[in-house]
C-alpha positions as CSV (number, residue, x, y, z in Angstrom):
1,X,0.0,0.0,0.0
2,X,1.4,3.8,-0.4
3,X,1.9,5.9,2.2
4,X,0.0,8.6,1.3
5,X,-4.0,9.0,1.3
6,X,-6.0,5.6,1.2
7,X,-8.0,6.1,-1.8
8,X,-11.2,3.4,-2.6
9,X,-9.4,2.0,-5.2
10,X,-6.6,1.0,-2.9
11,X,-9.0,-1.2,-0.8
12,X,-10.7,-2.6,-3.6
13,X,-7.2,-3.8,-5.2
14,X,-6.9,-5.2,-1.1
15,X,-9.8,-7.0,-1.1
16,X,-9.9,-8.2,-5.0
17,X,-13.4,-6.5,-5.8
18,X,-14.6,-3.1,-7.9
19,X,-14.2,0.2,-6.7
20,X,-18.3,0.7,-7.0
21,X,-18.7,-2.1,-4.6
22,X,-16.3,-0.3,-1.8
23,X,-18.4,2.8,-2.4
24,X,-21.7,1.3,-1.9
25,X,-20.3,-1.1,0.7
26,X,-19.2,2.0,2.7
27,X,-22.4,3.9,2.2
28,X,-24.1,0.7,3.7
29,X,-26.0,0.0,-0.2
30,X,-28.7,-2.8,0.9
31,X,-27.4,-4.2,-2.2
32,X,-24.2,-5.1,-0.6
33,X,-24.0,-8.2,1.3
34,X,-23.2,-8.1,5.2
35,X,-20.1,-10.3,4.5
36,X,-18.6,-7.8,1.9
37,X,-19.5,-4.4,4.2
38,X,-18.2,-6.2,7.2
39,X,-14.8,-6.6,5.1
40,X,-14.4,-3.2,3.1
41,X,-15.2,-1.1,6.8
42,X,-12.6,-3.1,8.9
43,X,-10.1,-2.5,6.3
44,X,-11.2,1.1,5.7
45,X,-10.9,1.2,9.4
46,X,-7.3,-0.5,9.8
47,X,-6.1,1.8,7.0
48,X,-7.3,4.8,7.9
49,X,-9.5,5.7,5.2
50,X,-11.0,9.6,5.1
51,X,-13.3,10.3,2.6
52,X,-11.7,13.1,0.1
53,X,-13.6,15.9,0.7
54,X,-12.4,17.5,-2.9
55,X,-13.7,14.9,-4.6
56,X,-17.0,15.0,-3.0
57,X,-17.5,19.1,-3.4
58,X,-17.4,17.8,-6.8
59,X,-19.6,15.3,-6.5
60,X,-22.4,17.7,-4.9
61,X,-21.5,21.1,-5.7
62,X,-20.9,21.4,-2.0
63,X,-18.0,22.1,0.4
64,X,-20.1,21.3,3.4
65,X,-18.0,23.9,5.1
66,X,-18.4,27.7,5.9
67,X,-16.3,30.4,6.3
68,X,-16.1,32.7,9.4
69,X,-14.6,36.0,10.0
70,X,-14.4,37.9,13.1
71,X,-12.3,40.9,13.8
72,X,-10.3,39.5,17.2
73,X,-10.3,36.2,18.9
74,X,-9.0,38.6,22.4
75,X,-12.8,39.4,22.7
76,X,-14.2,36.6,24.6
77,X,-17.5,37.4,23.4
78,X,-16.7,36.4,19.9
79,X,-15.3,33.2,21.5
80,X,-18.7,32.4,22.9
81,X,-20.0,33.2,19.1
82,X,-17.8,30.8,17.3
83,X,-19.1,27.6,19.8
84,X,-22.6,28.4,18.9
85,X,-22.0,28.5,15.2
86,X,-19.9,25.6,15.5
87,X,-22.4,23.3,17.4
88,X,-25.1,23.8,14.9
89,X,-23.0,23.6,11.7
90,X,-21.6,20.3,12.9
91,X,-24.9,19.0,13.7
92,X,-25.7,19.6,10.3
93,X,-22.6,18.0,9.0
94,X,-20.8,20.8,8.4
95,X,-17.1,22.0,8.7
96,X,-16.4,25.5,10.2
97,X,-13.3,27.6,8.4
98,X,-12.7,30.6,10.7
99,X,-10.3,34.1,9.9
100,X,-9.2,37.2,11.9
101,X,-9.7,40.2,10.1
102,X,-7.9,41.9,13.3
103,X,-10.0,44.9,12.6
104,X,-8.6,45.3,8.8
105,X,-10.5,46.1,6.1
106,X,-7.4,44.7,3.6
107,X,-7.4,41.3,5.8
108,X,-11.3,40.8,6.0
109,X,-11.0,41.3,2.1
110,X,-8.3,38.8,1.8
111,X,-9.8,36.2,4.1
112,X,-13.1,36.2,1.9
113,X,-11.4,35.8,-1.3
114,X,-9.4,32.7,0.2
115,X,-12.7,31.4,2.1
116,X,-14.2,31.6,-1.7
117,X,-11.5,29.7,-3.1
118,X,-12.3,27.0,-0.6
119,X,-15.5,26.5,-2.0
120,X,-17.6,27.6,1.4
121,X,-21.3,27.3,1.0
122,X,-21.8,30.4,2.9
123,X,-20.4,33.0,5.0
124,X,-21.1,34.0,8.5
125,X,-18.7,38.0,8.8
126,X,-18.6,40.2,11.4
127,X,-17.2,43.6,10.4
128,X,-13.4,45.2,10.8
129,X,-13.7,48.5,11.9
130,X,-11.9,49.9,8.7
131,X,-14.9,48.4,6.4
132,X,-16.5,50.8,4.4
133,X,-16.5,49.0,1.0
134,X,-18.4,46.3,0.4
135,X,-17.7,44.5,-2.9
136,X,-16.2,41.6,-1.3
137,X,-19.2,40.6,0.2
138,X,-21.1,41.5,-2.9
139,X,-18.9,39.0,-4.6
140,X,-20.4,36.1,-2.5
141,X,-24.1,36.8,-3.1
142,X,-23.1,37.7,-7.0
143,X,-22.4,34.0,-7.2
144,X,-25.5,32.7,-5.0
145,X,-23.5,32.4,-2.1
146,X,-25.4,33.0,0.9
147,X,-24.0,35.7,3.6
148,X,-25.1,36.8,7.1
149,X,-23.8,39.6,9.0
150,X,-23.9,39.2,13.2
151,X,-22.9,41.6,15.9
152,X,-21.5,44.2,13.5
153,X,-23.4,44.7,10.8
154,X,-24.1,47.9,8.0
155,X,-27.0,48.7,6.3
156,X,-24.8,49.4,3.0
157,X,-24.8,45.7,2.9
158,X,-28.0,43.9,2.0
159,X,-27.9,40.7,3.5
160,X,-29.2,38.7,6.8
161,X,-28.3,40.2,10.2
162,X,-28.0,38.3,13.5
163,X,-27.7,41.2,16.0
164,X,-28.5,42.6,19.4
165,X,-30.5,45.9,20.1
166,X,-27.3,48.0,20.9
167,X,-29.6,51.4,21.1
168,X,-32.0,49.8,23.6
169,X,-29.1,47.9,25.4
170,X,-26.9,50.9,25.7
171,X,-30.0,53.2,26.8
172,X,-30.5,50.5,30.0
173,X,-27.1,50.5,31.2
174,X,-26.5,54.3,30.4
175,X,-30.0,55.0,32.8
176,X,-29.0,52.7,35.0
177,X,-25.7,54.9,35.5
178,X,-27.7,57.9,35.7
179,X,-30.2,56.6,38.6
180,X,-27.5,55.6,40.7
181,X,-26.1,59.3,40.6
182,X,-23.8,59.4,38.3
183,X,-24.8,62.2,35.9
184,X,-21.2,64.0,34.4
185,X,-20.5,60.9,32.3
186,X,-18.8,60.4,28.9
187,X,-18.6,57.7,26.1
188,X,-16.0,55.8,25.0
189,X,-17.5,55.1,21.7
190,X,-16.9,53.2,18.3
191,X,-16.5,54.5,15.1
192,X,-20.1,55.3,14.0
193,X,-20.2,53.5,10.3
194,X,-20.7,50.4,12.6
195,X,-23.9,49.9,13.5
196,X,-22.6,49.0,17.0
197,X,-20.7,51.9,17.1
198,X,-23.5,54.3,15.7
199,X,-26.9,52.8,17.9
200,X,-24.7,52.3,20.9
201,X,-23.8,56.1,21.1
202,X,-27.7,57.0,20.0
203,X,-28.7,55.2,23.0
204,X,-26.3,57.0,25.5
205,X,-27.3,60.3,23.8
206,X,-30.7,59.6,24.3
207,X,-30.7,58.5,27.9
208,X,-29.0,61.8,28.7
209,X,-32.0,63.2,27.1
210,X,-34.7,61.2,28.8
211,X,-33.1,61.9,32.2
212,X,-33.0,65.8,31.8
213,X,-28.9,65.8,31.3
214,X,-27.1,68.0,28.7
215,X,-25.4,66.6,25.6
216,X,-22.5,67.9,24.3
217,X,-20.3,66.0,21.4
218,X,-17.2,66.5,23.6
219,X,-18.7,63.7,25.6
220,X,-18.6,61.3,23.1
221,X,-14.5,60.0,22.7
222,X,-13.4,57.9,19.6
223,X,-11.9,55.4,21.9
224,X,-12.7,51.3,21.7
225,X,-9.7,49.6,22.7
226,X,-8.0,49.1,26.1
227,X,-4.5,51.2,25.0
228,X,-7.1,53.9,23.3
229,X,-9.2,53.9,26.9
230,X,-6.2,54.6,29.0
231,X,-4.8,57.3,26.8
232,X,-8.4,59.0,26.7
233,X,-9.6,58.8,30.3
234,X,-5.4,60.2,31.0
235,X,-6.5,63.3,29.0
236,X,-9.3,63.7,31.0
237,X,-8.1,63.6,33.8
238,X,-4.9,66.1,33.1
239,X,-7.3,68.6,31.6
240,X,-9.1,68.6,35.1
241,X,-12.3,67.3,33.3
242,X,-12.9,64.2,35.5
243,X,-16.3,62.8,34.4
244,X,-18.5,60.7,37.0
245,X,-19.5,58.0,35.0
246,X,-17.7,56.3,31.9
247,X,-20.1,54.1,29.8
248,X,-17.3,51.8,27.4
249,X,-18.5,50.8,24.0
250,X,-17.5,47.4,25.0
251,X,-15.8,45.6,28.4
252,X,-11.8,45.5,27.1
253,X,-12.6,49.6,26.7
254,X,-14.2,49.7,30.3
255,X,-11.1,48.0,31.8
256,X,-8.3,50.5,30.0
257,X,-10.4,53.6,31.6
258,X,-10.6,51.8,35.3
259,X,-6.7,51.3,34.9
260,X,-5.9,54.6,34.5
261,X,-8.3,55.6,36.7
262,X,-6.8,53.6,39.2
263,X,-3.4,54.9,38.6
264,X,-4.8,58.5,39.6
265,X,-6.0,56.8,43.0
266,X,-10.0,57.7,41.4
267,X,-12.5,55.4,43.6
268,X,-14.7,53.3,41.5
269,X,-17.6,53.9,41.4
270,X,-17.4,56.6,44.5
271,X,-15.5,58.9,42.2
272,X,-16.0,57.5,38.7
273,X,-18.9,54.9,38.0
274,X,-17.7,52.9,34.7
275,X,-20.1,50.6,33.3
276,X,-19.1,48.0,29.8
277,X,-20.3,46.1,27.1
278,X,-20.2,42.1,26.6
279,X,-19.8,40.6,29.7
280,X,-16.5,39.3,29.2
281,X,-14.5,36.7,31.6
282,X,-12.3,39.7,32.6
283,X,-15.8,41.6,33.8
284,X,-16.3,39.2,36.8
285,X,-12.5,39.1,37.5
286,X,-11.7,42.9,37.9
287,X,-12.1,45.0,40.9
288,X,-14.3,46.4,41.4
289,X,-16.0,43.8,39.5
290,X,-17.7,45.1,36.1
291,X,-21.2,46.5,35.6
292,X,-22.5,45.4,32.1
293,X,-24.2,43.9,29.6
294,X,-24.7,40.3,28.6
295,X,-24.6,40.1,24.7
296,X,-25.8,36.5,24.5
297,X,-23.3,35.9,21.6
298,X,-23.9,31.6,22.3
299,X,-27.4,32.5,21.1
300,X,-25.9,34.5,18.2
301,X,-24.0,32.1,16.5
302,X,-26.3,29.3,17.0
303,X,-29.0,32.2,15.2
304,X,-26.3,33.0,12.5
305,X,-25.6,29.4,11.8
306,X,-29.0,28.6,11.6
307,X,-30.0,31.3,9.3
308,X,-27.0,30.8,7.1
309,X,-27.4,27.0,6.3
310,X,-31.4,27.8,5.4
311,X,-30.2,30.2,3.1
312,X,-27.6,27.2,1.8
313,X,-30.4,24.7,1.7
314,X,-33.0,26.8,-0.2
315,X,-31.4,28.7,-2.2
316,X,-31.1,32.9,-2.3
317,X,-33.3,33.1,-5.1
318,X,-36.5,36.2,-3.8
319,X,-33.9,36.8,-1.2
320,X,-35.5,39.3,1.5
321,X,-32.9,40.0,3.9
322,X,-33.8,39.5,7.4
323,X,-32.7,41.6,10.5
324,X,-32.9,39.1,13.8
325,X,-32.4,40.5,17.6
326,X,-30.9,38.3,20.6
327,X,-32.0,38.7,24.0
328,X,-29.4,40.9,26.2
329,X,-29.4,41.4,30.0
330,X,-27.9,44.0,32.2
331,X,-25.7,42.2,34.8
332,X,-25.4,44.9,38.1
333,X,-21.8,44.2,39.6
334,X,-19.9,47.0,42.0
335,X,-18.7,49.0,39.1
336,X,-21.4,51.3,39.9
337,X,-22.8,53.0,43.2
């Protein structure tokens, strides 16, 4: 036998019968006889036959994979995405490719031309922040491949969405910070062509609003990363305009502004409140542990997976994109007063 790949035709030259027979024999054809499936699978078995996938893409017009591309595997909430996608896709026989765009417009690009080179049935993306341009995507449904957008999504791209109600979400926790008397706050927001970035914002704008507070644009910071937090909540603090409350566009933010906050020897939350976004492992770990919100993202991959492999099995033809919400929950810790 050769050492590479075990094909069908090496066991049926082993067992002195036709490569059709193997085939059926391993697909359990009741036109096999016991004796002769009993025979091809413990030598399939002892040699370590895999079926090549290639060849069966072929066969079907199907990968029975899909491709996935998230910004960052830091985030643990995109962690907790990628196990729900995976547990449905495999259920349904199907393999999962995942990519890092690591928040590059140029890498997201790049991963979706390989992905389509692979022969993916679909694509499950959530958006770099550098994305603006779209074509790449485009390319996908051009060629009646199916794509859903979750957690960061754009309207500039018509195709399924699997997403949480950041304006609602962000309005809770931002009221929330209000009522326990924290009222000088800022955000450390996203940039606003995401639609995380732009409803998240809206709904700390609005709960201002609602609660009788001033808005000014000052209090909204370009500022989503840990490094980015520090730097911004340093400023603030050197200019002698020390907010009260800091709401973080997501948890990893919300953990940069209590570090420097902490270097100043700020109390949180007696001084500064500082509430996040995701509910991250780090959230429960810091002290004072993290007030925020729980994104569900399990729920969101299992949603996105589901949504994808429907679109897969029935085609894209009258396609009428669909925009679905998961369930969030604001999770009180000591962040807050």
């Amino acid at each position: 036998m050769r050492s590479n790949q075990v094909t069908i035709k090496d066991i049926a030259r082993e067992l002195g019968i036709s490569a059709s027979t193997v085939s059926r024999a391993l697909k359990d054809h009741p036109d096999i006889s016991v004796e002769t499936k009993k025979a091809v699978n413990e030598l399939a078995k002892n040699l370590n036959y895999q079926p090549n996938a290639i060849a069966l893409s072929l066969k079907h017009s199907k990968s029975f994979s899909i491709g996935v591309i998230i910004p960052e595997t830091v985030h643990y909430f995109f962690s907790t995405v990628i196990s729900g996608i995976e547990d449905i896709a495999y259920e349904a026989g199907y393999n999962v490719i995942i990519c890092q765009s690591n928040e590059l417009y140029s890498r997201e690009k790049s991963n979706a031309h390989m992905l389509y080179s692979n022969r993916v049935d679909g694509l499950l993306v959530s958006l770099a922040k550098e994305t603006t341009d779209f074509g790449h995507l485009r390319f996908f449904q051009d060629n009646n491949i199916p794509v859903v957008c979750f957690d960061r999504a754009s309207e500039e791209i018509l195709c399924d969405q699997v997403i949480i109600d950041d304006y609602t979400a962000a309005h809770r926790i931002v009221s929330y910070l209000i009522e326990r008397g924290h009222q000088k706050l800022v955000h450390l927001a996203a940039p606003q062509h995401l639609s995380i970035g732009y409803y998240r914002q809206k709904g700390f704008r609005d709960a201002l609003e609602k609660h009788g507070l001033p808005f000014d644009e000052s209090q909204v910071i370009m500022a989503d990363q840990f490094e980015k937090a520090i730097d911004a909540v340093e400023k603030l603090i050197q200019s002698g305009n020390i907010p009260d409350g800091i709401f973080a566009v997501n948890d990893l933010t919300a953990l940069g502004a209590m570090k420097a906050l902490k270097k100043h020897k700020l109390s949180i939350p007696n001084d500064v409140g500082v509430v996040g976004f995701g509910d991250g492992q780090n959230a429960q770990l810091t002290d004072p542990s993290l007030t925020t919100i729980d994104q569900n993202g399990y729920a969101m991959g299992k949603r996105a997976a589901e949504i994808l492999l429907d679109r897969i099995k029935n085609g894209t033809a009258n396609f009428d994109p669909q925009k679905y919400l998961i369930d969030t929950r604001l999770i009180v810790r000591e962040s807050v007063r």
